[in-house]
Predicted model as a PDB file, atoms N, CA, C, CB and O in Angstrom, pLDDT in the B-factor column:
MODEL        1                                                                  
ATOM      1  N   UNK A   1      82.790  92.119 196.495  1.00 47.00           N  
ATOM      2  CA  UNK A   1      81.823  91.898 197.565  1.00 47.00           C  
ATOM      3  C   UNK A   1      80.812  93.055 197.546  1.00 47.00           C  
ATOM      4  CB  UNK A   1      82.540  91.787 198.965  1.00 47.00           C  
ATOM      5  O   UNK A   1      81.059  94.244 197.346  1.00 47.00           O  
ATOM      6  N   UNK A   2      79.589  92.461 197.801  1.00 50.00           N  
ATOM      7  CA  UNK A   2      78.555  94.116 197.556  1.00 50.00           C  
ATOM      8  C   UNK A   2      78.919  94.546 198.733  1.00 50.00           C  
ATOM      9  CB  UNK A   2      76.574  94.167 197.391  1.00 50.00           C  
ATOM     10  O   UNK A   2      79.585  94.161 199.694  1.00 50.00           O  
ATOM     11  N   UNK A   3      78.150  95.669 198.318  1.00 56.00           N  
ATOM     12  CA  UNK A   3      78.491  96.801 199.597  1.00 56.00           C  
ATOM     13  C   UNK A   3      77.067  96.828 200.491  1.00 56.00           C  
ATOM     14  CB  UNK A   3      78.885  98.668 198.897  1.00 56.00           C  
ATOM     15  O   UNK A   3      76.122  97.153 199.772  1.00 56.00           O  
ATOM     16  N   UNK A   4      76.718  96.588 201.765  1.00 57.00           N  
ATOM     17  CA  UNK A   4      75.861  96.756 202.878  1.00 57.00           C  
ATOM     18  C   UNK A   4      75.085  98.020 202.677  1.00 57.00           C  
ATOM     19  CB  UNK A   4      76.633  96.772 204.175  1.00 57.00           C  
ATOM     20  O   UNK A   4      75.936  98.908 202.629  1.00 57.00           O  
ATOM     21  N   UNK A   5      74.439  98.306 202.600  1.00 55.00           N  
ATOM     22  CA  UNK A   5      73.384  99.966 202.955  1.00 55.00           C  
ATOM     23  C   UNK A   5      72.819  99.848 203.841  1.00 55.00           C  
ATOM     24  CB  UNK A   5      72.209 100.545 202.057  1.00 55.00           C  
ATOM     25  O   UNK A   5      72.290  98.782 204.157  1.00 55.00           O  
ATOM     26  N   UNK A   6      72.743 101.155 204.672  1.00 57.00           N  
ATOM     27  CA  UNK A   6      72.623 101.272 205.941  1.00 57.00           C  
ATOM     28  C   UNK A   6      71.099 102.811 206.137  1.00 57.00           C  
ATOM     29  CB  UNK A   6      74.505 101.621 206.560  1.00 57.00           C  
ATOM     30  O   UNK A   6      70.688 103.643 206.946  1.00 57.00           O  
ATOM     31  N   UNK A   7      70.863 102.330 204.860  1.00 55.00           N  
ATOM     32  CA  UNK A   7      69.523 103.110 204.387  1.00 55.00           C  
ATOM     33  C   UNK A   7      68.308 102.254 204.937  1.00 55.00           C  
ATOM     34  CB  UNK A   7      69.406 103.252 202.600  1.00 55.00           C  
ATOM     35  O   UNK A   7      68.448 101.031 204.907  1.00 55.00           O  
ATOM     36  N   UNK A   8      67.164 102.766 205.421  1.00 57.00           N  
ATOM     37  CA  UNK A   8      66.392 101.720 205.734  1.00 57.00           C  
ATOM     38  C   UNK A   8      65.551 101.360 204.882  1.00 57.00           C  
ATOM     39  CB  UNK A   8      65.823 101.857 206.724  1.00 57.00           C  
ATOM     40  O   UNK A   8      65.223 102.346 204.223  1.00 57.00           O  
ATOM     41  N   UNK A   9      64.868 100.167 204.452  1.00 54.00           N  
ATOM     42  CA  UNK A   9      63.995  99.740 203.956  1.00 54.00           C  
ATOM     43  C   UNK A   9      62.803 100.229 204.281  1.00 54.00           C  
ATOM     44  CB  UNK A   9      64.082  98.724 204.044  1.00 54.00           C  
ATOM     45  O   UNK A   9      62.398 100.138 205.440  1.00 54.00           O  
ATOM     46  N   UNK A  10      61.818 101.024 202.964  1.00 54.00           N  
ATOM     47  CA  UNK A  10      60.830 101.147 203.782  1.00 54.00           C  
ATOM     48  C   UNK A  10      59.423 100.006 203.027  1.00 54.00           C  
ATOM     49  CB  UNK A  10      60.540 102.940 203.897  1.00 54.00           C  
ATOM     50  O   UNK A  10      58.296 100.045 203.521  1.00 54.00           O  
ATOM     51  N   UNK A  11      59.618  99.448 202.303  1.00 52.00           N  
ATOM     52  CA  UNK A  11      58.470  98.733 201.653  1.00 52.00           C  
ATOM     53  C   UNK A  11      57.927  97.463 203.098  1.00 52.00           C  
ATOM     54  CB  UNK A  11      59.195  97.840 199.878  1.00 52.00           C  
ATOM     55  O   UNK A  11      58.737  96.795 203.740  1.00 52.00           O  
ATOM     56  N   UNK A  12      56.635  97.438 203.265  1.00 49.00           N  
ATOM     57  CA  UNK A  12      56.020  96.952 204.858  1.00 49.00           C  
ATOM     58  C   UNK A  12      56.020  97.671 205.946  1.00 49.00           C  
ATOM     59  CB  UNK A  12      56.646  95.898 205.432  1.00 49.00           C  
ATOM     60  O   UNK A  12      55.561  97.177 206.976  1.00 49.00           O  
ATOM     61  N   UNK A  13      56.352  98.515 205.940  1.00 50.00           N  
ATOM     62  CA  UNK A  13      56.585  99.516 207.265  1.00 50.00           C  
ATOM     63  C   UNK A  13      55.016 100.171 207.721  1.00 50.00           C  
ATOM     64  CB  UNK A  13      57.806 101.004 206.766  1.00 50.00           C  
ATOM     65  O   UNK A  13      55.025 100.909 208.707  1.00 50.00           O  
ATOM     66  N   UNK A  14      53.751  99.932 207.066  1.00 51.00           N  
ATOM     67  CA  UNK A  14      52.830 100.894 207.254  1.00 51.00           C  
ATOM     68  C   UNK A  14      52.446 100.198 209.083  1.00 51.00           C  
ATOM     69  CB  UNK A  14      51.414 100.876 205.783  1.00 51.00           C  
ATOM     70  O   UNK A  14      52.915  99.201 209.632  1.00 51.00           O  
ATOM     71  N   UNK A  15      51.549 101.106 209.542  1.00 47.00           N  
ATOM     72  CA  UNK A  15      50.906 100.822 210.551  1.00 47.00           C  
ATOM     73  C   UNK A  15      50.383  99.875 210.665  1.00 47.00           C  
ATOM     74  CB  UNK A  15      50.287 101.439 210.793  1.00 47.00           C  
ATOM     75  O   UNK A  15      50.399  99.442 211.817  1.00 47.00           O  
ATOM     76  N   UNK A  16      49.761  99.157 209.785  1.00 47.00           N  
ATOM     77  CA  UNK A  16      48.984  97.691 209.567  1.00 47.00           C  
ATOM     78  C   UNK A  16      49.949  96.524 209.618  1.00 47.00           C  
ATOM     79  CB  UNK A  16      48.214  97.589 208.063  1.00 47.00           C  
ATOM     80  O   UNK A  16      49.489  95.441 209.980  1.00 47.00           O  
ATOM     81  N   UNK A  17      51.346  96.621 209.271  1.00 47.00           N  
ATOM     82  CA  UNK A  17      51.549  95.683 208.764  1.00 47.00           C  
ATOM     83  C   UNK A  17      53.322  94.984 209.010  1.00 47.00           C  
ATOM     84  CB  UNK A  17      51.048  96.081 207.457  1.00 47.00           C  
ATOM     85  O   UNK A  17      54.448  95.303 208.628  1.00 47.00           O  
ATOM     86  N   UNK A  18      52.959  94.325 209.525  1.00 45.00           N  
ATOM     87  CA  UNK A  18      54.440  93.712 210.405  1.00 45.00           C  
ATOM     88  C   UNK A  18      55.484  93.974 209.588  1.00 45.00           C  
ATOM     89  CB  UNK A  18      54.560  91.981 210.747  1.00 45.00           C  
ATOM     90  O   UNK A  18      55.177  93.903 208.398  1.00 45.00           O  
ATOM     91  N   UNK A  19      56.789  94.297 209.845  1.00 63.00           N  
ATOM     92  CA  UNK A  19      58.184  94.203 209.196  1.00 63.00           C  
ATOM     93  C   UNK A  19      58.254  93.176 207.750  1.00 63.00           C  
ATOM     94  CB  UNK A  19      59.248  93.558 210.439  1.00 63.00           C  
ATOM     95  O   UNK A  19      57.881  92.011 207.610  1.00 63.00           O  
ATOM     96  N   UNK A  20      58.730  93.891 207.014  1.00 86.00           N  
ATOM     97  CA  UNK A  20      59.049  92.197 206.539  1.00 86.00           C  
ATOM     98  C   UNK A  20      60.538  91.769 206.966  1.00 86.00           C  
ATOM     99  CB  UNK A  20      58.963  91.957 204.648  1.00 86.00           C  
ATOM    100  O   UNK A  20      61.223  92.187 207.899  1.00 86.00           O  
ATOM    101  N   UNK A  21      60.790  90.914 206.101  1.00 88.00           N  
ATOM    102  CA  UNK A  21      62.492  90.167 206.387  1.00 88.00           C  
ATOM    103  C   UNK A  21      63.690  90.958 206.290  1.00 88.00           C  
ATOM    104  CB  UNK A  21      62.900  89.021 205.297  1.00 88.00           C  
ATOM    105  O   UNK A  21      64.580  90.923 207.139  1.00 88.00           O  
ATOM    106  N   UNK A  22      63.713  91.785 205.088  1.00 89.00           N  
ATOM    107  CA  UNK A  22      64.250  92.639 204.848  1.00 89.00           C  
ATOM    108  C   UNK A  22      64.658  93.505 206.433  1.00 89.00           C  
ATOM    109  CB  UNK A  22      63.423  93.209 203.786  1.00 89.00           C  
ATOM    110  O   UNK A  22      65.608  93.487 207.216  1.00 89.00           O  
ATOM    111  N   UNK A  23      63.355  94.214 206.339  1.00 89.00           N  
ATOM    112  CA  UNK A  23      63.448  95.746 207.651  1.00 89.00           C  
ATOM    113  C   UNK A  23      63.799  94.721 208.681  1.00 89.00           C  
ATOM    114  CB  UNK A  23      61.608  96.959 208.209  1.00 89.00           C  
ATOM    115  O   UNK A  23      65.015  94.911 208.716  1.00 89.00           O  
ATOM    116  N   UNK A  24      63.586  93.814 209.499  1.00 90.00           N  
ATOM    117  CA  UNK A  24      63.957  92.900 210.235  1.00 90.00           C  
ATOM    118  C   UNK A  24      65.587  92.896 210.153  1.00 90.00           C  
ATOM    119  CB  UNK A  24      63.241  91.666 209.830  1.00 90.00           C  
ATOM    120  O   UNK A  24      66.323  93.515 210.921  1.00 90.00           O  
ATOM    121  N   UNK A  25      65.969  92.130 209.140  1.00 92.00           N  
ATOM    122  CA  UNK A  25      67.296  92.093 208.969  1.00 92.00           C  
ATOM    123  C   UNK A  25      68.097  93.248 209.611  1.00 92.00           C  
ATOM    124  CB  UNK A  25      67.515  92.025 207.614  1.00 92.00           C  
ATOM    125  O   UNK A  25      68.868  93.180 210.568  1.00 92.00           O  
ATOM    126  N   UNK A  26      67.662  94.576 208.702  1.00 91.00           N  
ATOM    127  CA  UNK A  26      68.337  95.741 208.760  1.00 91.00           C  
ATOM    128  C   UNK A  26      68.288  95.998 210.194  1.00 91.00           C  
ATOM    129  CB  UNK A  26      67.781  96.831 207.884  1.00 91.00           C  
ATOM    130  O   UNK A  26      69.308  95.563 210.729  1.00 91.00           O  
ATOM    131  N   UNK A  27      67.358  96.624 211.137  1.00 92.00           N  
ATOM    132  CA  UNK A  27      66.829  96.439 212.185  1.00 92.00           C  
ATOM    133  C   UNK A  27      68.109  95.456 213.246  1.00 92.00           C  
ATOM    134  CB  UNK A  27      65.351  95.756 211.765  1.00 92.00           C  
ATOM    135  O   UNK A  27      68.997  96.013 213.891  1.00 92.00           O  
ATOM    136  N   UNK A  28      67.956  94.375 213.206  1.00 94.00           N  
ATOM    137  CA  UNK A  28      69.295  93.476 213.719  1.00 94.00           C  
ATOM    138  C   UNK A  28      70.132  93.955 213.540  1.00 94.00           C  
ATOM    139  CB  UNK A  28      69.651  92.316 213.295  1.00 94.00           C  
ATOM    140  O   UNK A  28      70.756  94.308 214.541  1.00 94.00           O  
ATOM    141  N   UNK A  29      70.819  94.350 211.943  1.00 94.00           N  
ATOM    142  CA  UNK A  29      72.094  94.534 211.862  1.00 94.00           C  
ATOM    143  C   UNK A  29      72.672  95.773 212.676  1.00 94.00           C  
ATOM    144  CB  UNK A  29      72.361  94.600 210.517  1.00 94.00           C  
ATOM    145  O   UNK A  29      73.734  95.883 213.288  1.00 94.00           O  
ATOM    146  N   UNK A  30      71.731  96.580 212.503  1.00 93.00           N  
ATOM    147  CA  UNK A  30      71.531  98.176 212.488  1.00 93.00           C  
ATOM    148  C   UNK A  30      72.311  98.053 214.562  1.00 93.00           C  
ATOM    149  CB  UNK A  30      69.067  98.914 212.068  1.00 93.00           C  
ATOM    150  O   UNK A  30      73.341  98.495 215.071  1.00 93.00           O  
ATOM    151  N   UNK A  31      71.415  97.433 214.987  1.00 94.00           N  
ATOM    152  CA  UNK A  31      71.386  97.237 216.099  1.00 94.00           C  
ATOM    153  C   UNK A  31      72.744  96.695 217.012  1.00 94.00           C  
ATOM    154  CB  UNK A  31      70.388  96.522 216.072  1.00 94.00           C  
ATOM    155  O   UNK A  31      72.943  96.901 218.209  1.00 94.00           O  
ATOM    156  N   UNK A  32      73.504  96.026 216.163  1.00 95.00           N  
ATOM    157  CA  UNK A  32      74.469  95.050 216.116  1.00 95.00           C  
ATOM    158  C   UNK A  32      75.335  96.098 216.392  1.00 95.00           C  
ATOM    159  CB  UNK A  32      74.676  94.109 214.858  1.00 95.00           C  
ATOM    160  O   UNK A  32      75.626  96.422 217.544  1.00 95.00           O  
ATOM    161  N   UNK A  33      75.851  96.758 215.198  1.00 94.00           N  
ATOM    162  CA  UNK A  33      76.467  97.767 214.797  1.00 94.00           C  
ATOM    163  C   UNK A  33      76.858  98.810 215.919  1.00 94.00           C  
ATOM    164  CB  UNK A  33      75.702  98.270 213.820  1.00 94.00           C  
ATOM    165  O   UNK A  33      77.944  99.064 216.439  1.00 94.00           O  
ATOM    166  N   UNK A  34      75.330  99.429 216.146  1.00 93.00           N  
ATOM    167  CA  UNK A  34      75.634 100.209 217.126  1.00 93.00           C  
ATOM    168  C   UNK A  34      76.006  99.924 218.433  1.00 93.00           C  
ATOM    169  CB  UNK A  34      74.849 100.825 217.197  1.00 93.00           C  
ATOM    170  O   UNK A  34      76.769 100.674 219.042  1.00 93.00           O  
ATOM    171  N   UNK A  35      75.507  98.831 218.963  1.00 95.00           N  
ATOM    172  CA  UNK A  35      75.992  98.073 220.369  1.00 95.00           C  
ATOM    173  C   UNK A  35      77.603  97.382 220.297  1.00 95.00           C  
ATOM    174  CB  UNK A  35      74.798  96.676 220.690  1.00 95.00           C  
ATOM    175  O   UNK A  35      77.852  96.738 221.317  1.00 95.00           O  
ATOM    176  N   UNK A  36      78.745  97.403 219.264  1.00 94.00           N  
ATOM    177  CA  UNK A  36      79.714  97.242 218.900  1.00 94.00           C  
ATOM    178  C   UNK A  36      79.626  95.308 218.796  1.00 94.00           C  
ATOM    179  CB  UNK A  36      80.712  98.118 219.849  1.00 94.00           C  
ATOM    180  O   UNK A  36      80.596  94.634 219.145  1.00 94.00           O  
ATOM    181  N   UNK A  37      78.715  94.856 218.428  1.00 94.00           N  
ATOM    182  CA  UNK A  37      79.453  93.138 218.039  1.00 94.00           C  
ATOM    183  C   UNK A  37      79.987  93.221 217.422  1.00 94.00           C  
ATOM    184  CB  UNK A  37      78.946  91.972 217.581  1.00 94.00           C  
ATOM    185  O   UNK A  37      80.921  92.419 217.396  1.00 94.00           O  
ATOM    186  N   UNK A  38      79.910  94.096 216.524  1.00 92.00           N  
ATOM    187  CA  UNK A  38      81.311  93.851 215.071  1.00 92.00           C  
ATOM    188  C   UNK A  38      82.323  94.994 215.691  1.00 92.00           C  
ATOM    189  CB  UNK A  38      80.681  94.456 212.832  1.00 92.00           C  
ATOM    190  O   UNK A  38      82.079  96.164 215.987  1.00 92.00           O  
ATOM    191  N   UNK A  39      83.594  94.209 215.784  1.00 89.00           N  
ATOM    192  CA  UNK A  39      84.709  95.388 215.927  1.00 89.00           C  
ATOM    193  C   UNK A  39      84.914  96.629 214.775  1.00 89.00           C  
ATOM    194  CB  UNK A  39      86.126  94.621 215.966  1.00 89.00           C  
ATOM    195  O   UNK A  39      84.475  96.800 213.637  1.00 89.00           O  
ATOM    196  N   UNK A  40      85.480  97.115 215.339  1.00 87.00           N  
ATOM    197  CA  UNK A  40      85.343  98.350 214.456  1.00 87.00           C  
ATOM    198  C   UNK A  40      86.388  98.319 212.892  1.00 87.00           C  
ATOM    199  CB  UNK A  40      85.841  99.730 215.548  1.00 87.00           C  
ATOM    200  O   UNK A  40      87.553  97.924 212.871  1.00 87.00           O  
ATOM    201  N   UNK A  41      85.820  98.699 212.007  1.00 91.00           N  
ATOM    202  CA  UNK A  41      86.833  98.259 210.955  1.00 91.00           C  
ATOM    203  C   UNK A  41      86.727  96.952 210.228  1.00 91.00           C  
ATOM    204  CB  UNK A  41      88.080  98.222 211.550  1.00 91.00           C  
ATOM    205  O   UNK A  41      87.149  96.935 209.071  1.00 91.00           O  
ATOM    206  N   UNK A  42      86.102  95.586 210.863  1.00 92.00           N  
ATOM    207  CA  UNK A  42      86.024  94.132 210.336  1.00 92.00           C  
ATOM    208  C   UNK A  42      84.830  94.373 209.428  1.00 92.00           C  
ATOM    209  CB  UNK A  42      85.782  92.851 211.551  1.00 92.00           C  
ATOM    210  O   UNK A  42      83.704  94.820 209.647  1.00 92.00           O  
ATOM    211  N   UNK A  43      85.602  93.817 208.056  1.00 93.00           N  
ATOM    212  CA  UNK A  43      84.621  93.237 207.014  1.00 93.00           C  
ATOM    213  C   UNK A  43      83.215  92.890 207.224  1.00 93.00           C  
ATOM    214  CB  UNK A  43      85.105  92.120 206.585  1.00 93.00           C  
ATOM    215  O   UNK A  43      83.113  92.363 208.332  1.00 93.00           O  
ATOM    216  N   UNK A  44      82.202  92.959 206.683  1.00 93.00           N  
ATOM    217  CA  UNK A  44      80.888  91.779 207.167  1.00 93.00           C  
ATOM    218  C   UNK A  44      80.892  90.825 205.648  1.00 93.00           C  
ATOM    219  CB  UNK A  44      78.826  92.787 207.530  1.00 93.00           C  
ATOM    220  O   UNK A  44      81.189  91.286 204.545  1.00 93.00           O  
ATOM    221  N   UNK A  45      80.624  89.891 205.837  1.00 94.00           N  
ATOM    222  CA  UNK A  45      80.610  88.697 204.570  1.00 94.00           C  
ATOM    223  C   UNK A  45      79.226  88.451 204.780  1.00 94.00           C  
ATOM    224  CB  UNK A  45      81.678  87.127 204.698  1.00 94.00           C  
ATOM    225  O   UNK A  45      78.686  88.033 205.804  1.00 94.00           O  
ATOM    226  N   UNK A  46      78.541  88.863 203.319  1.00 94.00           N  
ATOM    227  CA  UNK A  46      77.386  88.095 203.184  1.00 94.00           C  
ATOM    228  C   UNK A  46      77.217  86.307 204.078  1.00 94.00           C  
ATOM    229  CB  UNK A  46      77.362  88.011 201.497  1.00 94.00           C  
ATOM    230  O   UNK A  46      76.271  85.871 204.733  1.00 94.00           O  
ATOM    231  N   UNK A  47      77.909  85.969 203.898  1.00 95.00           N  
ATOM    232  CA  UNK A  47      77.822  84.858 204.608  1.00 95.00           C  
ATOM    233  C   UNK A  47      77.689  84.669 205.455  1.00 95.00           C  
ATOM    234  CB  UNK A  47      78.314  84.343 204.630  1.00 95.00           C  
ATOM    235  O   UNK A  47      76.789  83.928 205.850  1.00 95.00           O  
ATOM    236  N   UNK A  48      78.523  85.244 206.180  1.00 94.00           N  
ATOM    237  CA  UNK A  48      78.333  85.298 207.874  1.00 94.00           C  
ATOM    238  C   UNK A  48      77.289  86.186 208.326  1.00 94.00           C  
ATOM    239  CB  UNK A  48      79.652  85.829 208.657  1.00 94.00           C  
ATOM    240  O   UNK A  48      76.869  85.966 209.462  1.00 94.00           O  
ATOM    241  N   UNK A  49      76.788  87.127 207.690  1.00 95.00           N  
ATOM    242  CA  UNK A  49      75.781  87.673 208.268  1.00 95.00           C  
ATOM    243  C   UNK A  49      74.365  86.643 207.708  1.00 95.00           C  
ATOM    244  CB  UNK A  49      75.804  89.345 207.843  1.00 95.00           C  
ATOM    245  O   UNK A  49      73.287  87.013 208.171  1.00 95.00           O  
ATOM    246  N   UNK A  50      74.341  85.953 207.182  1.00 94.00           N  
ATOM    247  CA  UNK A  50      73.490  84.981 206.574  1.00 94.00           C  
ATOM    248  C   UNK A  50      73.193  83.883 207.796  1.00 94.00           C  
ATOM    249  CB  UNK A  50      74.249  84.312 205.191  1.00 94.00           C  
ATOM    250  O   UNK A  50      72.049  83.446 207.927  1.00 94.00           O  
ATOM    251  N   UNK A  51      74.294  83.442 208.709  1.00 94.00           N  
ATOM    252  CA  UNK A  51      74.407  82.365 209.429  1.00 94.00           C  
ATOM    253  C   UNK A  51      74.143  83.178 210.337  1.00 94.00           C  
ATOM    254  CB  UNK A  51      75.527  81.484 209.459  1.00 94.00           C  
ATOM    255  O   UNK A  51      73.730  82.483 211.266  1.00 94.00           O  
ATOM    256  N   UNK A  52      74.124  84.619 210.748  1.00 94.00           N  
ATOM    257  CA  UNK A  52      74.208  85.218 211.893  1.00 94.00           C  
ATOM    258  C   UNK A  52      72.150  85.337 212.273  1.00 94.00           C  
ATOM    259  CB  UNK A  52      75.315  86.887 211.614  1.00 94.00           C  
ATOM    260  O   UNK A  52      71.358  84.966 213.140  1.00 94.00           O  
ATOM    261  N   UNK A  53      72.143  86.029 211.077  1.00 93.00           N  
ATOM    262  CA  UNK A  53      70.521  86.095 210.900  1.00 93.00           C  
ATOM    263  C   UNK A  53      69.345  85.074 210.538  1.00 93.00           C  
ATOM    264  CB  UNK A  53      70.354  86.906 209.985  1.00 93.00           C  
ATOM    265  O   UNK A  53      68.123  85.166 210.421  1.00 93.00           O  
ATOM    266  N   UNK A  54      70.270  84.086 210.420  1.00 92.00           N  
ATOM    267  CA  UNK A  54      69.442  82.794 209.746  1.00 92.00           C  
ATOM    268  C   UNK A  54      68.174  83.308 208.533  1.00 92.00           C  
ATOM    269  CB  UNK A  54      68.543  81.870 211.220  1.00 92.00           C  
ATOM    270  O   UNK A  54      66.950  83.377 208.639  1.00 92.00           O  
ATOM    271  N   UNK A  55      69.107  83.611 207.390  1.00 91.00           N  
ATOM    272  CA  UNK A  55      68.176  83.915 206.230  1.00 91.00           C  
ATOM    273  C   UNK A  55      69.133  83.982 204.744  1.00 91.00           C  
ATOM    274  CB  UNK A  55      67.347  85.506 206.582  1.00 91.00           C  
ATOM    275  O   UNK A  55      70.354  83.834 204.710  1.00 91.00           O  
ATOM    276  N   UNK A  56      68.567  84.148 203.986  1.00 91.00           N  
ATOM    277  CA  UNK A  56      69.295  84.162 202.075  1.00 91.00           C  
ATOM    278  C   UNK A  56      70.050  85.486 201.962  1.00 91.00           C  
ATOM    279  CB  UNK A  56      67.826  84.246 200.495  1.00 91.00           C  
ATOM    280  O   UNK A  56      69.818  86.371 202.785  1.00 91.00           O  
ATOM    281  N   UNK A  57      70.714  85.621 201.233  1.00 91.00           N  
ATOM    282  CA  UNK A  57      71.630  86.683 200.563  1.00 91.00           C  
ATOM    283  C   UNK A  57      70.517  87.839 200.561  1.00 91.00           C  
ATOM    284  CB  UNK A  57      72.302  86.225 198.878  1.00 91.00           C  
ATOM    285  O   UNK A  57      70.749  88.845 201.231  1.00 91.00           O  
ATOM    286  N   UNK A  58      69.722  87.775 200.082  1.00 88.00           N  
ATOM    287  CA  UNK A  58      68.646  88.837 199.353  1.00 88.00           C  
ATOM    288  C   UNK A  58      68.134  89.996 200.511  1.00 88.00           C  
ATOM    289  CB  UNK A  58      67.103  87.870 198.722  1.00 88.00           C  
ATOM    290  O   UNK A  58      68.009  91.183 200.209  1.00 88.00           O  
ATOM    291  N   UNK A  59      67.903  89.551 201.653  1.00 88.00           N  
ATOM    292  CA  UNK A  59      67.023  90.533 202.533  1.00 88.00           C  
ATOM    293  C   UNK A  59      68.510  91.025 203.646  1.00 88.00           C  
ATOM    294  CB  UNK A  59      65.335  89.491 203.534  1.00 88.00           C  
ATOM    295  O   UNK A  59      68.313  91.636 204.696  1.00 88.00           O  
ATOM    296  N   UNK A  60      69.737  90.682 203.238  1.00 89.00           N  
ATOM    297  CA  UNK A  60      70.934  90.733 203.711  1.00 89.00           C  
ATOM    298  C   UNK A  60      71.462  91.878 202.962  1.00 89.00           C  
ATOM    299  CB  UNK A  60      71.666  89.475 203.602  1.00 89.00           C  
ATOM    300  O   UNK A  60      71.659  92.960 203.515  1.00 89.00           O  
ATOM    301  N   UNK A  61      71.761  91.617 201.389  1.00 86.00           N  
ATOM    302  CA  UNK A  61      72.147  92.768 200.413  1.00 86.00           C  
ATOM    303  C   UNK A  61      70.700  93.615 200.170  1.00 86.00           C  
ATOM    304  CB  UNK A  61      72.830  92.087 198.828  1.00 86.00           C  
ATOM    305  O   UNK A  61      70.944  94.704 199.653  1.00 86.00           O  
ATOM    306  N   UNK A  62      69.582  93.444 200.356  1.00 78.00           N  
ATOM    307  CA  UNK A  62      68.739  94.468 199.558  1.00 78.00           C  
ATOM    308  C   UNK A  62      68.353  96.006 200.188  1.00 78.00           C  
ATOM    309  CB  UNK A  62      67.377  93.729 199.290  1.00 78.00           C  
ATOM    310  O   UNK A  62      67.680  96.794 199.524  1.00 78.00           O  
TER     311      UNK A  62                                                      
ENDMDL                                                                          
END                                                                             
């Protein structure tokens, strides 16, 4: 299973220019995390974070 990074994305980030999907994603997850939805210790499955965020593998693992 890949492994999650908890590094932020910075490609779209300038002042001009909205999030992309990616920083979005991260952003959610990031957010998730710290407010405890995921218990502490539980796996995340590409998958389920796929259905969670409504989006592809790619801006999930990248």
């Amino acid at each position: 299973m890949p492994r999650l990074s908890l590094v932020p994305p910075t490609e779209g980030l300038g002042d001009d220019k909205l999030p992309n999907l990616t920083s979005s994603v991260y952003q959610s997850l990031r957010a998730d995390l710290l407010s405890g939805v995921f218990p502490a210790g539980v796996r995340l499955g590409i998958r389920a974070l796929q259905e969670r965020y409504g989006t592809g593998a790619t801006p999930i693992s990248a």
